[in-house]
C-alpha positions in Angstrom: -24.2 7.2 -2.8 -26.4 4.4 -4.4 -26.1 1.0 -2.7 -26.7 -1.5 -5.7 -28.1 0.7 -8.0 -29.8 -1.0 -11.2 -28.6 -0.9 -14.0 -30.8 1.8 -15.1 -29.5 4.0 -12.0 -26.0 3.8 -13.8 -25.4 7.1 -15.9 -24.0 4.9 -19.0 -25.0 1.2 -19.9 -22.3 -1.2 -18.6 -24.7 -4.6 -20.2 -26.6 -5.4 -16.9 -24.1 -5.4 -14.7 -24.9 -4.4 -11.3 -22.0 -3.0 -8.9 -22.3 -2.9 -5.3 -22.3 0.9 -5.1 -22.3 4.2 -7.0 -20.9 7.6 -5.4 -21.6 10.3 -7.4 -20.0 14.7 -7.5 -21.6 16.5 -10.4 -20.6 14.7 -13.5 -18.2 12.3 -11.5 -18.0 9.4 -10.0 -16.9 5.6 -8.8 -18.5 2.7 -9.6 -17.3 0.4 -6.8 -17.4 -3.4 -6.5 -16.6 -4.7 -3.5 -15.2 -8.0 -2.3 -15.1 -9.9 1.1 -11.4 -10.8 0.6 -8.5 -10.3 -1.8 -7.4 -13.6 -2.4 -10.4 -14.8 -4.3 -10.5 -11.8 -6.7 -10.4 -12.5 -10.1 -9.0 -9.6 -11.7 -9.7 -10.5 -15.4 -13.2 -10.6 -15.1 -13.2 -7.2 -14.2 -10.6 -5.8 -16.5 -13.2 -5.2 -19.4 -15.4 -3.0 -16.6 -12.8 -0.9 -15.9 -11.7 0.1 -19.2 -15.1 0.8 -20.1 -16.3 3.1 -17.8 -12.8 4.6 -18.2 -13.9 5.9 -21.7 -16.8 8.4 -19.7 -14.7 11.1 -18.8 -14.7 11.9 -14.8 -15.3 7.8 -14.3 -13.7 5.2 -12.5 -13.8 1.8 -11.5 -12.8 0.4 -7.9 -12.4 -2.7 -6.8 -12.4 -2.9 -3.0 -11.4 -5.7 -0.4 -13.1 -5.4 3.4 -9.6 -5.9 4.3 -8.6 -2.7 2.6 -10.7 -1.2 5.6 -7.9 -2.9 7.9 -4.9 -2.2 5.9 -2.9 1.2 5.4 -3.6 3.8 3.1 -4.1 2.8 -0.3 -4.3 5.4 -3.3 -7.2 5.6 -5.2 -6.0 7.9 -7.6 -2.9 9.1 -9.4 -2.4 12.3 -8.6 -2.3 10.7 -5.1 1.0 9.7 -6.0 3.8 11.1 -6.9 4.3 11.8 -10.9 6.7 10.0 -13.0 9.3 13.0 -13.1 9.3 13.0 -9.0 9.5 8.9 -9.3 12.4 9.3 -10.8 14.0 11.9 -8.8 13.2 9.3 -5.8 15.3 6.6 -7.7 18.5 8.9 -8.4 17.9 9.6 -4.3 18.1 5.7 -4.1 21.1 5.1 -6.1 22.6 7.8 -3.8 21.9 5.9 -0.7 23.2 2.6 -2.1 26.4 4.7 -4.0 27.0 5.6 0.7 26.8 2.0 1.3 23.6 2.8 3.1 22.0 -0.5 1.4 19.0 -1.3 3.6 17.8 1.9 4.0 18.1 2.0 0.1 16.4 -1.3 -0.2 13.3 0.1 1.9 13.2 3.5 -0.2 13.3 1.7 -3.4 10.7 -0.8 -2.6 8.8 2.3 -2.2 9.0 4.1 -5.0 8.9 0.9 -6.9 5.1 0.0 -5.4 4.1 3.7 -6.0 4.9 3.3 -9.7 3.2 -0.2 -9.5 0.2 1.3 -8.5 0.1 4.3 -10.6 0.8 2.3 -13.5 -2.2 -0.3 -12.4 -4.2 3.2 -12.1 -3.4 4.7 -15.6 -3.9 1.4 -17.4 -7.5 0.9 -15.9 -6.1 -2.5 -14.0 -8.2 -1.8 -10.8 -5.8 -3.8 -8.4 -4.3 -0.4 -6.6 -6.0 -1.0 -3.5 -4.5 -4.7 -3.0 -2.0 -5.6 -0.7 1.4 -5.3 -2.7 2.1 -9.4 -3.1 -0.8 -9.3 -4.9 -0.6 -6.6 -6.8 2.4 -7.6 -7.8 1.4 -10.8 -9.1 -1.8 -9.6 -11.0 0.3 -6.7 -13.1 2.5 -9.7 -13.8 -0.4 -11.8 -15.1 -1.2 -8.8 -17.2 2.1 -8.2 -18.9 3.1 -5.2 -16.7 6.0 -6.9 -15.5 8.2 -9.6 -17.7 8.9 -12.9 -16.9 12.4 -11.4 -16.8 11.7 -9.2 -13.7 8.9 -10.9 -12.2 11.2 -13.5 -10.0 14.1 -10.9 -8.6 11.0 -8.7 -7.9 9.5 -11.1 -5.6 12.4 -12.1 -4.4 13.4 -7.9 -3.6 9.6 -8.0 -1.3 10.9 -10.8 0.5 14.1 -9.0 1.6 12.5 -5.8 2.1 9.8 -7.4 4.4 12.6 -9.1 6.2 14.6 -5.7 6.5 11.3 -3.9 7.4 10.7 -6.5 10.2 14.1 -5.9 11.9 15.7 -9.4 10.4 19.1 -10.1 9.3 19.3 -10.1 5.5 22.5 -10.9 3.7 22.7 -8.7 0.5 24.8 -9.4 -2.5 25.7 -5.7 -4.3 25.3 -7.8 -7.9 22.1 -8.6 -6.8 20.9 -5.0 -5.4 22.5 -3.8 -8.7 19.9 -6.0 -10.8 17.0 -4.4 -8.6 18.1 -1.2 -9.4 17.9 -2.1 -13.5 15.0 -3.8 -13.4 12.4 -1.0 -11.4 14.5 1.6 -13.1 13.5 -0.4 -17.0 9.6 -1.0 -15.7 10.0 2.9 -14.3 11.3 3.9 -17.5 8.2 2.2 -19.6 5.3 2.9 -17.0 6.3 6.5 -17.1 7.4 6.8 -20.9 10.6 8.6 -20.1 14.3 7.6 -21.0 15.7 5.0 -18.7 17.6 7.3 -15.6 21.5 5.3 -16.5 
């Protein structure tokens, strides 16, 4: 591992820019920047990076907060999560749970398989925000057209409520409302993972 390699220690030119550090396995790597704090990332600038060390085969670029050190695990990969055909199998189980009237519990599932998606779709599409804390992860694949303006609103609200569930608190929960939830990750599921939408 190179801390602040030049840019001549890079294996391709990426124009003078200079990331903190380089890990290297044979013909693989990460080229890593990393950042004090989350909330003064700006993702854009880094958006151009990512895709182009993502055309060198075995290459990838991570963006990493110090407070990722502090925070639960984080993929940094894919195949660390689960692919599209078990994503969907995970939001049949869902629709299962809330079909029981077991609707927290299928609030707190679906949350989950919703940020897995969000962060394997920020993975695939080079958008190197997989490591952030899920508000903001949320927010940045909204500001780059991952999630519509349509979805974007319920969505947030849907963290909110599954914090509050997560947390122990009372949440009152409309069926009409869990039923929108449902649409919408199952739509964004549907075009992340190019499969037909699950009905």
């Amino acid at each position: 591992m190179l801390r602040e390699p030049s840019p001549k220690e890079l294996p391709f030119d990426l124009g003078g820019y200079r990331p903190d550090l380089l890990a290297t396995k044979g013909d693989t790597g990460l080229i890593i920047e990393v950042k004090t704090s989350a909330s003064r990332i700006s993702v854009d600038r880094f958006l151009s990076l990512a895709w182009e060390i993502s055309t060198h085969p075995g290459w990838r670029f991570l963006l990493v907060t110090l407070e990722d050190v502090d925070s639960s695990w984080t993929p940094t990969t894919s195949h660390e999560l689960p692919a599209w055909p078990q994503l969907e199998t995970k939001l049949r189980q869902a629709r299962a749970l809330i079909a029981e009237g077991a609707i927290e519990p299928a609030l707190l599932y679906l949350w989950s398989i919703f940020e897995a998606a969000l962060r394997k779709r920020a993975i695939e599409q080079n958008i190197p925000v997989e490591r952030l804390p899920a508000a903001m992860l949320l927010n940045h694949m909204y500001s780059q057209g991952e999630v519509s303006v349509n979805d974007i609103d319920l969505l947030r609200e849907f963290m909110l409520k599954r914090n509050r569930i997560a947390h122990g608190g009372n949440e009152s929960i409309d069926l009409t409302w869990v039923t929108q939830i449902v649409e919408s990750v199952n739509r964004l599921m549907a075009g992340w993972g190019g499969q037909d939408s699950l009905g």
